[in-house]
N, C-alpha and C positions, 0 to 999 in steps of 0.2 A: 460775179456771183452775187444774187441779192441772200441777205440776212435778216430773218424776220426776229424779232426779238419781241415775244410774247409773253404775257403775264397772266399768270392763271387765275382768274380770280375766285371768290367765294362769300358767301352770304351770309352774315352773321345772326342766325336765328334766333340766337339765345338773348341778344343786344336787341334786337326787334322787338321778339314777343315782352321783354322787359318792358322796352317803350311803350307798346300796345297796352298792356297792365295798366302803366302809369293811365297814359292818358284815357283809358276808361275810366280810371275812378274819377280821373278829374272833370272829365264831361259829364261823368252822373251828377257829381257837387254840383254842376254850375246849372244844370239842368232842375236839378231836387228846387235851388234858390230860385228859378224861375217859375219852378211849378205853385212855389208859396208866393212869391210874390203876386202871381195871377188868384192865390186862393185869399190872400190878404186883400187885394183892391175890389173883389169879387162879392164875399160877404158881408152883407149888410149886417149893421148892428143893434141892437135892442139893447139887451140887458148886458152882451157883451159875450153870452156863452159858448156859440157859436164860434164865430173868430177864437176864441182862448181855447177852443180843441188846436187850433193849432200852435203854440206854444211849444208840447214835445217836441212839433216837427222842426218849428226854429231852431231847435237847442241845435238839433241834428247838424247844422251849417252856420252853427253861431252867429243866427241873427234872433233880434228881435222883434213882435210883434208888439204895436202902439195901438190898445185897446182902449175907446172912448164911449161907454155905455151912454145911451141919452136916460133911460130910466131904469130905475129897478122896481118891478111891481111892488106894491102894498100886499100882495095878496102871496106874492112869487115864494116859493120854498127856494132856500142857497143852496141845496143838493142840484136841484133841476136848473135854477136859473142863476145865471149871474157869469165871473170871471173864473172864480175861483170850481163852481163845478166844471167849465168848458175846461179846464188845468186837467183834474180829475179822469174826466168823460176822453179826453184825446189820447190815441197809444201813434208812437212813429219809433220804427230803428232803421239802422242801414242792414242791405244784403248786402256781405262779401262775402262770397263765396268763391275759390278759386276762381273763375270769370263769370260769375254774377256780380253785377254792381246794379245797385237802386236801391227802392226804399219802399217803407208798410207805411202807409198811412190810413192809421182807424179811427173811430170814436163808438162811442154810446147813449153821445147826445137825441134823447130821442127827437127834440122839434126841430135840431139840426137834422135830420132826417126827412123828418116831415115835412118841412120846406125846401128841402133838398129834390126831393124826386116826386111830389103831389101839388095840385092845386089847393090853394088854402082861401077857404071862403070866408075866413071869422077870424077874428082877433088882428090887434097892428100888424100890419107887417112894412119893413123899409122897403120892401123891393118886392115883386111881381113874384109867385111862384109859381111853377119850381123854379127853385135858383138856378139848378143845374149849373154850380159853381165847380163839381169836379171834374164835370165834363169838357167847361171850357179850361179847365187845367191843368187835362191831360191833356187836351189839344194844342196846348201853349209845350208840354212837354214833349210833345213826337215833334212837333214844330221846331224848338229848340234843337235836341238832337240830329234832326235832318238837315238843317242848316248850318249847323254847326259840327259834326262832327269829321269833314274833310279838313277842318282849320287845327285840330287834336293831334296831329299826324306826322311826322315827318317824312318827307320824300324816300320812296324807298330804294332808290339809289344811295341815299348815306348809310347804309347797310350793306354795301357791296363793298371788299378791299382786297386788299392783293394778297395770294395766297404765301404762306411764308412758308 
């Protein structure tokens, strides 16, 4: 007489979706730190105000940003131009919301605008514009995310155990 000796198994969903929680927040962090670091090597610097919108969003992943103005005009208002407006001018938080994770990144800098999405025919500029520095920084962030978010994961076999 054969005897089959079977175990019933079951799925631990509650240990799963935990996991899943975790490791979205931790792919959005890692992903936010790459999105700045593409928007830090990206923007060029003048007076510095630019770059220093992003400051909030550093705080946001406890990095720093290493801001090196070449000039500050003669002529420049410290509202509009400089380190300490780009501080001012920059807004970033995180979304958690039960499974939203990411992040806002704003500003009010208007010539960070300016050279951000228009052709600029007057005045210095470090770099060609538009910079189209966000553009390539969300690309760097879907980029991230698609490649990396099968490495986030645990097999979902270790989720499976014997039912008691």
């Amino acid at each position: 007489m054969l005897k089959l000796n079977l175990k019933k198994k079951s799925f631990n969903k509650q240990l799963f979706l935990a996991d899943v929680k975790t490791s979205a927040k931790q792919l959005s962090h890692k992903a936010l730190e790459n999105f700045l670091q593409t928007l830090v090597e990206e923007i060029p610097v003048w007076s510095g105000a630019a770059k220093a919108t992003l400051i909030p969003l550093a705080r946001l992943v406890k990095k720093t940003v290493s801001i090196s103005p070449k000039v500050f005009p003669p002529f420049a208002d410290p509202n509009e131009h400089g380190i300490s407006a780009g501080i001012k001018a920059g807004d970033s938080y995180h979304i958690n919301r039960s499974w939203e994770f990411g992040f806002v990144f704003s500003h009010s800098l208007m010539h960070y605008f300016v050279n951000e999405h228009f052709l600029q025919n007057f005045g210095p500029t470090a770099k060609p514009t538009p910079w189209e520095t966000l553009k390539r920084a969300s690309e760097s962030w879907t980029i991230f995310m698609r490649d990396n978010s099968p490495n986030f994961l645990r097999d979902v076999r270790d989720y499976i155990e014997d039912k008691k």
